[in-house]
C-alpha positions in Angstrom: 18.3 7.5 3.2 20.9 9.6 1.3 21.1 7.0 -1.5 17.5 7.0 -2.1 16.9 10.8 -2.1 19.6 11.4 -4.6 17.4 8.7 -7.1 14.1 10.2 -6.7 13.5 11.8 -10.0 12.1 15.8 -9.9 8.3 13.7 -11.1 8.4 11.3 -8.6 9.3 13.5 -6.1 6.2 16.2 -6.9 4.3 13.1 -7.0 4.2 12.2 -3.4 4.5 15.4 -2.2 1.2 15.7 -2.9 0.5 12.8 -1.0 1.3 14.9 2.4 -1.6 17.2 2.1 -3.5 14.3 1.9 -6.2 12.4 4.8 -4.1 9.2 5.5 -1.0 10.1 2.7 -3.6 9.0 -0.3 -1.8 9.9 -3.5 -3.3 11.8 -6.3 -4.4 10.1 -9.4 -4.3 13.0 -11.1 -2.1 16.0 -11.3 -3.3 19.6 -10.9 -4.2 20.4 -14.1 -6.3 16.8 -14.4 -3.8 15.0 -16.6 -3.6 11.3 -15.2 0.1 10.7 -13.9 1.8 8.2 -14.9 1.8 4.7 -13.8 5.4 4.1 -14.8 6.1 6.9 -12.0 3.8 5.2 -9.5 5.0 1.9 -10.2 9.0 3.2 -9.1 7.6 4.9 -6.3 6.3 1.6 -5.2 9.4 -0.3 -5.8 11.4 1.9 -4.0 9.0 2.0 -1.1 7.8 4.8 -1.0 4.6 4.5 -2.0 2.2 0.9 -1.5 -1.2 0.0 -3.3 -4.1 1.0 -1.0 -7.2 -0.8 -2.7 -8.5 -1.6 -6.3 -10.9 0.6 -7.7 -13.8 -1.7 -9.1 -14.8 1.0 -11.5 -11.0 1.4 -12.6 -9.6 -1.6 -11.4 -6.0 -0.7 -14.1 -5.4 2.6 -11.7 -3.1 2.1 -9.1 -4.7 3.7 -6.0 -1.5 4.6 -3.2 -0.4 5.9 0.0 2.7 6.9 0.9 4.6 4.5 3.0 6.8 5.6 6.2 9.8 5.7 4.1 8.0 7.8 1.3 7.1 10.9 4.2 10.8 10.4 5.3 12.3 11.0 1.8 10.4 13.8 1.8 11.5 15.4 5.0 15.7 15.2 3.4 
């Protein structure tokens, strides 16, 4: 777990912290001050686990709706 924390990058890591004061770990979409984040930080969330798609948005199907994962909340917690 040492490994991973030390490659979460300050963005990512802001990113699913929101995700903790969330129902069920749902990540934001949106920062708090309404600018979209990015999908490139979503996407290396996802590939390092930390975060997994949740559903498709039929209105937006391009956004990436995510949780965070088990491994995402124990990042966190280092």
């Amino acid at each position: 777990m040492a490994q991973l924390e030390r490659r979460l990058s300050a963005k990512e890591q802001a990113y699913l912290q929101m995700g903790l004061r969330q129902p069920g770990g749902k990540l934001p979409l949106f920062d708090d001050y309404g600018q979209e984040i990015s999908a490139s930080i979503i996407r290396s969330c996802i590939k390092k686990g930390l975060a997994e798609h949740w559903f498709a948005n039929p209105l937006k199907p391009e956004w990436l709706v995510c949780r965070l994962t088990k491994v995402g909340r124990q990042a966190l917690k280092h």
